[in-house]
C-alpha positions in Angstrom: -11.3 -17.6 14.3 -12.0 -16.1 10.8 -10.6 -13.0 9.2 -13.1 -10.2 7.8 -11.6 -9.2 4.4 -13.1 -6.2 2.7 -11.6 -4.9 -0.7 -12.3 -1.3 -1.3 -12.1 0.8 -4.6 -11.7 4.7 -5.3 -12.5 4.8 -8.7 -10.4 8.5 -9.5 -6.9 7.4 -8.9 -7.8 3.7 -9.1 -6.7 3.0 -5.4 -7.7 -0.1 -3.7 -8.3 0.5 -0.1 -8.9 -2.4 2.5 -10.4 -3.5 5.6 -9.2 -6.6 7.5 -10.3 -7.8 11.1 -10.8 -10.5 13.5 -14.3 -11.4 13.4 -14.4 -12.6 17.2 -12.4 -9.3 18.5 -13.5 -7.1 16.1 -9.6 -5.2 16.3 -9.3 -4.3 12.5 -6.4 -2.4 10.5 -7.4 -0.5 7.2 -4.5 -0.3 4.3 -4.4 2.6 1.7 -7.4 4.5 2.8 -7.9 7.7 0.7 -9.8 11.2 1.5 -12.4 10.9 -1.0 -14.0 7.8 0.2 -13.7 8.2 4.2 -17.3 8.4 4.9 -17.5 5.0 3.2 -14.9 3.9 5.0 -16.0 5.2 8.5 -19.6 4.1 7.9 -18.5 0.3 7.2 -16.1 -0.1 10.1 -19.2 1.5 12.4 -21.9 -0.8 10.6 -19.1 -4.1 11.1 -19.0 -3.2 15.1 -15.2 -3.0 14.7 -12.6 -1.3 16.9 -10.1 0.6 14.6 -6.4 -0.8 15.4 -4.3 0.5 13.1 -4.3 2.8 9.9 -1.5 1.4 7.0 0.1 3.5 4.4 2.2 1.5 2.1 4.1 4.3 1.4 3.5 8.2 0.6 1.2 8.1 -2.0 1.9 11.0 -5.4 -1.7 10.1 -6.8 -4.7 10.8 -3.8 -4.4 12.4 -0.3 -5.0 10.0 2.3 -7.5 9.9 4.9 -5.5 8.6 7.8 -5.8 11.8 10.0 -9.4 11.7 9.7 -9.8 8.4 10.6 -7.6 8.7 13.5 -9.7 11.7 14.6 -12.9 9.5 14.2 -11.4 6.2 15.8 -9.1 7.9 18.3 -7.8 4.9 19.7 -6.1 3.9 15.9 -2.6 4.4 15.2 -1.0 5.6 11.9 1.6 3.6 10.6 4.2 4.0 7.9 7.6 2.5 7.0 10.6 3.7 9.2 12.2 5.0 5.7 9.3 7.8 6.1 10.7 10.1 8.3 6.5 11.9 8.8 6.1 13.4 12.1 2.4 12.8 11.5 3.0 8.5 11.6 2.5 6.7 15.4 4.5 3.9 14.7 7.4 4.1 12.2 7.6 0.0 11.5 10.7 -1.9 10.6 11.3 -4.8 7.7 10.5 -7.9 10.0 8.1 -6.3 12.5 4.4 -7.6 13.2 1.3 -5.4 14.5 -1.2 -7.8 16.2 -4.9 -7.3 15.3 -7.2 -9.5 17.3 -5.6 -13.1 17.0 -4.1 -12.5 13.6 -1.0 -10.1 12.8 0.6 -8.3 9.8 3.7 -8.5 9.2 5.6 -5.5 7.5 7.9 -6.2 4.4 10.4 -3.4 3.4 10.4 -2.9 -0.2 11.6 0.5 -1.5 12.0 1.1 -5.4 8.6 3.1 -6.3 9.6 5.5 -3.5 12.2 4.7 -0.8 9.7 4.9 2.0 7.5 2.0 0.3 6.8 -1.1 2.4 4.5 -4.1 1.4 2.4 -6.3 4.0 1.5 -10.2 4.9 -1.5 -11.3 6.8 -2.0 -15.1 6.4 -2.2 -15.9 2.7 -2.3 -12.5 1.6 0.2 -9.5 0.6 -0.9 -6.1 0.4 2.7 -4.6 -2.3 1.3 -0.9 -2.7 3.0 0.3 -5.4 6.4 -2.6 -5.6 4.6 -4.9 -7.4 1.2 -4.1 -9.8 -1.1 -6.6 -11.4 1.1 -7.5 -14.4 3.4 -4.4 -13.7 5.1 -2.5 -11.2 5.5 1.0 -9.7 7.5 3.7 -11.8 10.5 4.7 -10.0 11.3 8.5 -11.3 10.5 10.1 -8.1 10.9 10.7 -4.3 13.8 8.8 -4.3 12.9 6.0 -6.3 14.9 3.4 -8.0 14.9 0.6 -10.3 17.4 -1.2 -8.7 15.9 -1.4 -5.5 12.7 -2.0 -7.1 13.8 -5.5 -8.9 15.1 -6.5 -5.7 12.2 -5.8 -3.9 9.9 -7.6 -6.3 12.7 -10.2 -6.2 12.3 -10.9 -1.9 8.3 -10.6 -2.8 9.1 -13.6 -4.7 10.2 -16.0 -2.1 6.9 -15.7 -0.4 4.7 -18.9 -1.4 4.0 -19.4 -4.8 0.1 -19.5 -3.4 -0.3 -16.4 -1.9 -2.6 -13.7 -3.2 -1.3 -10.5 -4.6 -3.4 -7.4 -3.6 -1.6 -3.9 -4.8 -2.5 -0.5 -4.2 -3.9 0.6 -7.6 -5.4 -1.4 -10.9 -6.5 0.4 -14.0 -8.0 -2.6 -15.7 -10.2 -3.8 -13.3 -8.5 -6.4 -12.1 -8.7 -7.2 -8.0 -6.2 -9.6 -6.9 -3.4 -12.0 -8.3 -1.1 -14.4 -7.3 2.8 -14.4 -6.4 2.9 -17.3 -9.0 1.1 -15.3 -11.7 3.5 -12.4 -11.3 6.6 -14.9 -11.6 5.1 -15.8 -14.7 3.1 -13.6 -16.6 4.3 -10.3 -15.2 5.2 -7.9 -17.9 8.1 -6.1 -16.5 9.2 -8.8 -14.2 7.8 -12.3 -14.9 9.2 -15.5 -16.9 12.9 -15.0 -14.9 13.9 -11.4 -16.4 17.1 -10.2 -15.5 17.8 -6.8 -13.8 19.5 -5.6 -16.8 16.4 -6.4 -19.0 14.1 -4.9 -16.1 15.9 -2.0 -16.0 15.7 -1.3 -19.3 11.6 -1.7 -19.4 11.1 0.4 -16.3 13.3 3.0 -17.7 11.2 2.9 -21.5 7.8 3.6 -19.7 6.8 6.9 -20.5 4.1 8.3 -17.8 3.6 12.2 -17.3 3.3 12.8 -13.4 0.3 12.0 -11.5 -2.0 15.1 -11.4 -2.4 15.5 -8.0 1.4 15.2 -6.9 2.3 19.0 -6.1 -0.5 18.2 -3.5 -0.6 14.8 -2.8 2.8 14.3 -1.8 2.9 17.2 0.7 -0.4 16.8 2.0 0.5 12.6 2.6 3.9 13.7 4.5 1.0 15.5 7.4 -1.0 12.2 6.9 -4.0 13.9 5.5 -4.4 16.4 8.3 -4.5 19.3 6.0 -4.7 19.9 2.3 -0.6 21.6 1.2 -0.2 22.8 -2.3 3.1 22.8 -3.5 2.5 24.7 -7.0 5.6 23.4 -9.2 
C-alpha cells in the first residue's frame, strides 16, 4: 500500500491544489482545485487511471473560483465536500471536526479550524496536513472577512499544534515559492505565531497587516458558495 501524492500549483492566485490516492485502488480525493487549471487537473487523474472520490474545499476561497462543479460533472461518481460551518447547497457532504472520508485503504480526517473565514477546515492524511488558509508557510490567513476572527484563528493554529511535531505542513497558497513545511518549523520560526506568542501579541500582528482585498472577491466568493457551477458577480 503506498499513497500517490501530487502537489499542484496555479500560479495567478498562488493556490496549491493536490491530488492524493491509493495506488492499489486508484480512489483519489483532490484538495483546493481551482477553475483555471481543471483541464490539468482532469487530464492527470485520467492519465493516473484513478477513480475520483471526493473533491475538498478547505473553506470558500475570496482569491480563485473553484473547479469543483466541473470536476464533479467530469467524474460524476465524486462528491463535493466542505466544512459543516458552510451552509452551500452546492457541497455533498457537509463534514464535521473529527470525521474521516475513506479513500482506498487510506482516510482523511477533517480538522475544524475557523479564524480566516468561519467555514475554514484543515485536513490529515498520514503524516500530512493540508491547513488551507489557518496556518501559511511562516504566516497565517488574514481574518477581516466572511466572518473571520483572530481569536478563533490563534486557537485553531493552536489545536494544529498538537499534531506531531513531524508532520508536514501543506497550505492552500505560498507567494515565495515555498512547497511544504513542518508543524515544528511553524512552532518555531513562524512569524505571526511561532517561538510561544501569546494571543495578545498575535492579535496585535494579525490586526497590523495591512492587505487591500483580493481582486477577485466580489466574484470569487459568490461564485465558490455554488461550488464553481456558474460564474456570480457581485459588483461592490
Amino acid at each position: 500500500m503506498s499513497l500517490i501524492f501530487r502537489p499542484l500549483f496555479e500560479k495567478e492566485s498562488s493556490t496549491y491544489t493536490y491530488l492524493l490516492a491509493d495506488s492499489k485502488t486508484k480512489e483519489a480525493i483532490i484538495i483546493d482545485a481551482v477553475s483555471e487549471t481543471k483541464q490539468r487537473d482532469i487530464g492527470l487523474i485520467e492519465e493516473l487511471g484513478l477513480t475520483l472520490k471526493y473533491i475538498i474545499e478547505t473553506h470558500v476561497h475570496a482569491d480563485h473560483i473553484t473547479s469543483s462543479c466541473p470536476l464533479k460533472e467530469k467524474f460524476t461518481q465524486a462528491q463535493i465536500v466542505l466544512s459543516e460551518a458552510n451552509a452551500v447547497a452546492c457541497a455533498d457532504v457537509l463534514i464535521k471536526d473529527g470525521e474521516r472520508l475513506d479513500f482506498g485503504e487510506f482516510n482523511i480526517k477533517a480538522m475544524s479550524t475557523p479564524g480566516h473565514t468561519d467555514g475554514c477546515m484543515s485536513f490529515v492524511v498520514s503524516d500530512k496536513v493540508f491547513t488551507g488558509d489557518a496556518l501559511l508557510i511562516r504566516s497565517c490567513g488574514r481574518c477581516d472577512f466572511q466572518g473571520g476572527s483572530v481569536d478563533k484563528l490563534f486557537n485553531s493554529i493552536s489545536k494544529l499544534f498538537t499534531l506531531p511535531d513531524e508532520t508536514y505542513v501543506y497550505p492552500a497558497h505560498d507567494y515565495g515559492g515555498r512547497t511544504v513545511s513542518s508543524i515544528w518549523e511553524e512552532k518555531a520560526f513562524n512569524e505571526m505565531i511561532g517561538g510561544g506568542v501569546d494571543k495578545q501579541e498575535f492579535v496585535r500582528r494579525v490586526n497590523a497587516m495591512e492587505l487591500s482585498l483580493p481582486a477577485k472577491i466580489h466574484v470569487a466568493v459568490p461564485s465558490n458558495q455554488v461550488c464553481g457551477s456558474r460564474i456570480i458577480t457581485n459588483k461592490p
